[in-house]
C-alpha positions in Angstrom: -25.8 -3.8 -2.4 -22.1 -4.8 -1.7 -20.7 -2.7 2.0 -17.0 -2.1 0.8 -14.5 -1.1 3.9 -11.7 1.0 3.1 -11.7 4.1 0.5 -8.2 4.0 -0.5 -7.3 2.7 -3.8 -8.3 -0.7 -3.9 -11.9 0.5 -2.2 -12.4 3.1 -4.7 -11.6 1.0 -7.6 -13.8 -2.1 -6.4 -16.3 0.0 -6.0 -15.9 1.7 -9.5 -15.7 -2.1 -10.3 -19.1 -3.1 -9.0 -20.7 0.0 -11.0 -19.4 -1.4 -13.6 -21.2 -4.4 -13.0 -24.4 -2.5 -12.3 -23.8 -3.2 -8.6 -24.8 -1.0 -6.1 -22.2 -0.4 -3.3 -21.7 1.9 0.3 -18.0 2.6 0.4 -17.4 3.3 3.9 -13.9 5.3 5.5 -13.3 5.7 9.1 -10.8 8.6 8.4 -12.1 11.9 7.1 -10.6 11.7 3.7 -10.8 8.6 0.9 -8.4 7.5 -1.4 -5.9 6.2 1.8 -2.2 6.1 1.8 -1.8 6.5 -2.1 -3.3 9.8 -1.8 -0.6 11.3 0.3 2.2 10.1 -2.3 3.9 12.7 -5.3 3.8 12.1 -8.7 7.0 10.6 -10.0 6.7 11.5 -13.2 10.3 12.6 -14.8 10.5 15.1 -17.7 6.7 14.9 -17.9 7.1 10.7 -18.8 5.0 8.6 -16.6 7.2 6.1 -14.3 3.4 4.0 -13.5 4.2 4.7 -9.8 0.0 5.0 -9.7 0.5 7.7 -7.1 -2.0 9.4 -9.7 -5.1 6.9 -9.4 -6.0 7.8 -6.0 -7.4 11.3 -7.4 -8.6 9.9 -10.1 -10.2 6.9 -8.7 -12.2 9.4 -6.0 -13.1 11.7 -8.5 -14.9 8.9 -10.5 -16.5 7.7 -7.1 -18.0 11.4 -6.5 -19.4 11.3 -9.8 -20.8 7.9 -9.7 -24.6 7.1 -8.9 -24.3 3.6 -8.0 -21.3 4.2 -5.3 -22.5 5.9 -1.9 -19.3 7.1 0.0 -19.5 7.7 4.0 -16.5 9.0 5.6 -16.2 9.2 9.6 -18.0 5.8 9.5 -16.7 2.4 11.8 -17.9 -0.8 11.3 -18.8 -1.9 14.7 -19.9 -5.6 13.9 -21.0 -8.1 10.8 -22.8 -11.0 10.7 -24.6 -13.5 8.4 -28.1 -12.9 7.9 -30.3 -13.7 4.8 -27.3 -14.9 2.5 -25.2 -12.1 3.2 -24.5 -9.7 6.1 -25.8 -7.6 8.4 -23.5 -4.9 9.0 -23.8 -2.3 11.8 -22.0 1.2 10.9 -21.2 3.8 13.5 -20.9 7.9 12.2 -19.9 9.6 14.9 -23.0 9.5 17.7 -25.3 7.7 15.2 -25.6 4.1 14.7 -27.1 2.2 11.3 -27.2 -1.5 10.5 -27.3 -2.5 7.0 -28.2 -5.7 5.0 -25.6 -6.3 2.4 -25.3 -8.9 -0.2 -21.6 -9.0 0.4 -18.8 -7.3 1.5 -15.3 -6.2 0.2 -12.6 -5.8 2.4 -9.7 -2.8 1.3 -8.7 -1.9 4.6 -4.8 -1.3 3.3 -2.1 -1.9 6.0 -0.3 -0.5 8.8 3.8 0.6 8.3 6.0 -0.5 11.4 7.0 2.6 13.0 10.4 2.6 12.5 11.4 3.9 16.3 11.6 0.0 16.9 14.5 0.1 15.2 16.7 2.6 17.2 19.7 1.9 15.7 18.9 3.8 13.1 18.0 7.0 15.1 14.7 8.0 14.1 13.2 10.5 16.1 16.3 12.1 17.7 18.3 12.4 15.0 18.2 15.3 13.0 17.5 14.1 9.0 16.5 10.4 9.7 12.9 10.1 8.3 10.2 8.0 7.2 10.0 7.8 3.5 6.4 9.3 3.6 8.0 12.2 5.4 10.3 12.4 2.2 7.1 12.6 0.1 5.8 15.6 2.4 9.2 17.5 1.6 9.2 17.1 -1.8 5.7 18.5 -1.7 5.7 21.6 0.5 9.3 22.4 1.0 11.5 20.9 -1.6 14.2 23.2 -1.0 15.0 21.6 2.2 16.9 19.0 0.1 20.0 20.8 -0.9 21.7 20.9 -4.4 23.7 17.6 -4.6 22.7 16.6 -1.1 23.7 12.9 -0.3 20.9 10.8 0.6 21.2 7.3 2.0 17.4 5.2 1.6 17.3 2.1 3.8 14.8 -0.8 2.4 14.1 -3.8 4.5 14.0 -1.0 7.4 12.0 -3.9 9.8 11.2 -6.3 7.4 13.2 -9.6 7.2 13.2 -9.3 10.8 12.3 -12.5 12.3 13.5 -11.0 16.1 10.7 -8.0 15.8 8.3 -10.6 14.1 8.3 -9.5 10.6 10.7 -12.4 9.1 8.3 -11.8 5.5 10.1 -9.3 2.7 7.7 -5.8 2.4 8.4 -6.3 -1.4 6.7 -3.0 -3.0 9.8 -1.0 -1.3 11.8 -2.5 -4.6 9.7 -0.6 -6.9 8.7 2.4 -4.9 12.4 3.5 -3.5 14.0 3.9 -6.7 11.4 6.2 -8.3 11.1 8.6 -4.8 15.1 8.7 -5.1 15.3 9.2 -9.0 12.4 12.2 -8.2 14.6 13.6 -5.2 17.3 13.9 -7.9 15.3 15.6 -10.0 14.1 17.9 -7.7 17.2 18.5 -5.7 19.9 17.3 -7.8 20.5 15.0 -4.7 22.4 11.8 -5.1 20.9 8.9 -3.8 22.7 5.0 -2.0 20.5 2.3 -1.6 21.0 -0.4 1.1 19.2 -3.2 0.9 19.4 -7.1 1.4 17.3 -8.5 -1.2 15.7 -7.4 -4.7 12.3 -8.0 -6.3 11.5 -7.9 -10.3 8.5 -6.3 -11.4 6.6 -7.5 -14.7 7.5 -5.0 -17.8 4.4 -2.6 -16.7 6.8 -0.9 -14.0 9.5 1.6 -15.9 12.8 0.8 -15.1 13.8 3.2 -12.0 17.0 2.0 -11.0 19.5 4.8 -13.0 21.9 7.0 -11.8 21.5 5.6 -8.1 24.2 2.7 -6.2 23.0 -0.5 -4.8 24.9 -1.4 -1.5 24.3 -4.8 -0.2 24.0 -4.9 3.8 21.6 -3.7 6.3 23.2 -1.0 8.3 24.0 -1.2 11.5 23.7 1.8 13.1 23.3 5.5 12.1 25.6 7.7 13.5 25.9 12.1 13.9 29.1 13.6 13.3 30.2 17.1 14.6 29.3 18.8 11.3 25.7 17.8 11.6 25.6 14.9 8.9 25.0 11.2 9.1 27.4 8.0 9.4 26.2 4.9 8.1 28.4 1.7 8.9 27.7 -1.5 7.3 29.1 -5.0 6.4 29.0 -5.9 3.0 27.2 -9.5 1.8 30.0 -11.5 2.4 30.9 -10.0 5.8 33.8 -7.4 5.2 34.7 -4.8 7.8 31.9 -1.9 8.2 32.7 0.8 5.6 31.9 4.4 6.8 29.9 6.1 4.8 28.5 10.2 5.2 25.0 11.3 4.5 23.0 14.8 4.8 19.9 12.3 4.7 18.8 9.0 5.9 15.6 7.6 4.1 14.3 4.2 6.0 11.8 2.5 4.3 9.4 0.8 6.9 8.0 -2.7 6.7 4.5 -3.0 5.4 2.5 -4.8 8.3 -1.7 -6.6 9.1 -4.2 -3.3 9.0 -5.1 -2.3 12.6 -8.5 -4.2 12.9 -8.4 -6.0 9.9 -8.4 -9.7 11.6 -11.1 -8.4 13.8 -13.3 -8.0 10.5 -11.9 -11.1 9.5 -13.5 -13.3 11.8 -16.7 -11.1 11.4 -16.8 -12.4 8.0 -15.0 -15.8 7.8 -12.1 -14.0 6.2 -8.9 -16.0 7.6 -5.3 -15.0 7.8 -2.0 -16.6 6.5 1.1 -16.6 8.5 1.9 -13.4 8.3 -1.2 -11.8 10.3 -2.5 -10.8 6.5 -6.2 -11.8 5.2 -7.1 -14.5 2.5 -8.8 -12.9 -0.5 -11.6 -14.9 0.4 -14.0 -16.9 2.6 -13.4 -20.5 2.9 -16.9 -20.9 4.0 -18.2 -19.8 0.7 -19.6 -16.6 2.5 -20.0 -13.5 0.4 -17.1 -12.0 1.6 -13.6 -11.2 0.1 -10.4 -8.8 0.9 -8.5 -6.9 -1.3 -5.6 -4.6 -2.0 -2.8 -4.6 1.0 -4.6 -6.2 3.5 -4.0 -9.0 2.1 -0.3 -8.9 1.8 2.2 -6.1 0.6 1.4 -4.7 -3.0 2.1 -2.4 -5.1 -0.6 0.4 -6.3 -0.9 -1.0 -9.3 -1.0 -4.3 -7.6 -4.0 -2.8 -5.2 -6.3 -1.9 -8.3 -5.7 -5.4 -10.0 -6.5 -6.9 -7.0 -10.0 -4.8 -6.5 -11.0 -5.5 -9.5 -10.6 -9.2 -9.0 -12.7 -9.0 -6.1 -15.5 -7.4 -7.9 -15.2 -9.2 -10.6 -15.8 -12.6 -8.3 -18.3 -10.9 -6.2 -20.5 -9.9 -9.2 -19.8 -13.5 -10.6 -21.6 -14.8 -6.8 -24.4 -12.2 -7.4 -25.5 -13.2 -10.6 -28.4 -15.4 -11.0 -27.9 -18.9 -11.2 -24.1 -18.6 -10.3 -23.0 -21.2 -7.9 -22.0 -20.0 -4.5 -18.1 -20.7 -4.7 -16.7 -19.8 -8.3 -13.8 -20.5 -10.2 -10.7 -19.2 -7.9 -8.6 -17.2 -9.9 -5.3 -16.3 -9.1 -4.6 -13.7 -6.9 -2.8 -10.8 -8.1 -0.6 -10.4 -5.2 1.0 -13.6 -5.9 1.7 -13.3 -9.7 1.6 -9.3 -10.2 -0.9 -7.5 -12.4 -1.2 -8.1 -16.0 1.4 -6.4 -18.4 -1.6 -5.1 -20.2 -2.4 -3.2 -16.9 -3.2 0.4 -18.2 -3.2 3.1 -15.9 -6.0 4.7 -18.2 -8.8 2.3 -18.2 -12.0 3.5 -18.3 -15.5 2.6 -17.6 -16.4 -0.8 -19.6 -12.7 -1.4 -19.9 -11.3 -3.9 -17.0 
């Protein structure tokens, strides 16, 4: 039995993964719902045409969990400690005021990651100016009150909004904002016929999986430098273009900042539990250097993409059956991890049982 921590995407599919495998796993969740941040993101589908945001996979993934014998979900449950014993773990699980310790073979890691909260960053004004929000507060508008997004309203969506910021710490690029920004803003427009700027100060490629997002919206250069009200209620943005120029004034009904994705609360805590170390930027390795039976996967291991999240799981239960099966040396062939060279273009958001 395989203890997997963390039912949002990646723990739903490495636990999908290990029943694949004929692998018995306990998928435990400290929060009361599963399927993690994913879940709380909208469809971006556009005229009915998939954009492979994955937003999707979280229901699906839980709804395969509920339905699976081999996966035993607990929600409400904290791991309060790990430890070696007999060749895998000992792990001691708290649900509310009951205690339980288990003996597992191994144990998966998905504990996601933690956004900056971008009042660090008050230039920008979040929390006392009126229509500066997160983009997951976006999300929540497009789902209950779209309307509150005018015809032809001009929206401004800040990437990089704390990362690249060696001062505050965070000097690493947040990467998945490149992908997810312009499919939220290209849904806003949809939805709203709101038109949508994007600042930002670096771009990443995606592999051919990810539909092309970027129409219809303008790319500005620059991180802003402050966020201003005017008198009829909108929002200044002033900012220097790449080569320095003089700040260029520019109005907005909206202001969208993207935060930095940052460690999980608690995840090195669970690290050391289980000889999982961290890199330089506070995230896990995918794996134990001491050969333990312990691995991490999806965003706590550095910032992903959905998409990216799944690959990764499966990867990790892939390996971990690999350690499990009889005769199997204890440290297999490492393959590459999928948050350094992206998910393979054959991806298919469809996959079914037997097909990973």
């Amino acid at each position: 039995m395989i203890v997997v921590i963390g039912a949002g995407v990646a723990g739903l599919e490495a636990a999908l993964a290990l029943a694949r495998h004929g692998i018995e796993s306990l998928l435990v969740e400290r929060s009361a719902r599963a399927g993690g941040r994913a879940a709380t993101y909208s469809c971006k589908a556009l005229e009915e045409e998939c954009q492979a945001c994955g937003a999707c996979l979280a229901g699906q993934k839980l709804a395969e969990v509920l339905e699976c014998p081999l996966v035993r979900l607990r929600l409400h449950t904290e791991v309060q400690s790990a430890e070696r014993a007999e060749g895998g773990f000992r792990v001691r699980l708290r649900q509310g005021d009951s205690q339980e310790e288990v003996l597992a073979q191994g144990v998966i890691v998905t504990v996601g990651f933690t956004p900056v909260f971008p009042a660090r960053r008050g230039e920008f004004g979040y929390g006392h100016l009126a229509g500066v929000i997160t983009a997951l507060e976006a999300e929540a508008i497009l789902q209950d009150t779209p309307e509150a997004f005018a015809p032809g309203a001009q929206v401004a969506f800040v990437q990089c909004a704390g990362s690249r910021d060696p001062a505050a710490g965070i000097p690493y690029c947040s990467r998945a904002c490149c992908l997810y920004v312009p499919k939220l803003a290209r849904l806003l427009a949809a939805v709203s016929g709101a038109q949508a700027d994007v600042y930002f100060m670096d771009r990443q490629s995606y592999p051919p999986v990810y539909r092309d997002g970027n129409q219809g919206l303008r790319y500005l250069r620059g991180m802003p430098s402050r966020v201003f009200p005017l008198a009829d209620g909108r929002l200044e943005i002033r900012c220097a273009g790449p080569g320095g120029d003089q700040p260029r004034p520019r109005a907005y009904d909206w202001v969208v900042l993207c935060p930095a994705m940052t460690p999980a609360a608690g995840g090195a805590e669970l690290g050391r539990w289980l000889g999982l170390g961290t890199d330089a930027r506070g995230f896990l390795l995918p794996r134990a250097d001491s050969g333990a039976p312990a691995m991490a996967a999806g965003a706590c291991t550095g910032p992903v993409t959905i998409l990216e999240s799944v690959a990764s799981a499966r990867a990790a239960a892939a390996e971990m059956a690999c350690r499990l099966a009889p005769g199997s040396p204890s440290r297999p062939h490492r393959a590459s991890s999928p948050r350094h060279s992206g998910p393979d273009p054959q991806f298919r958001l469809d996959a079914g049982p037997g097909e990973c």
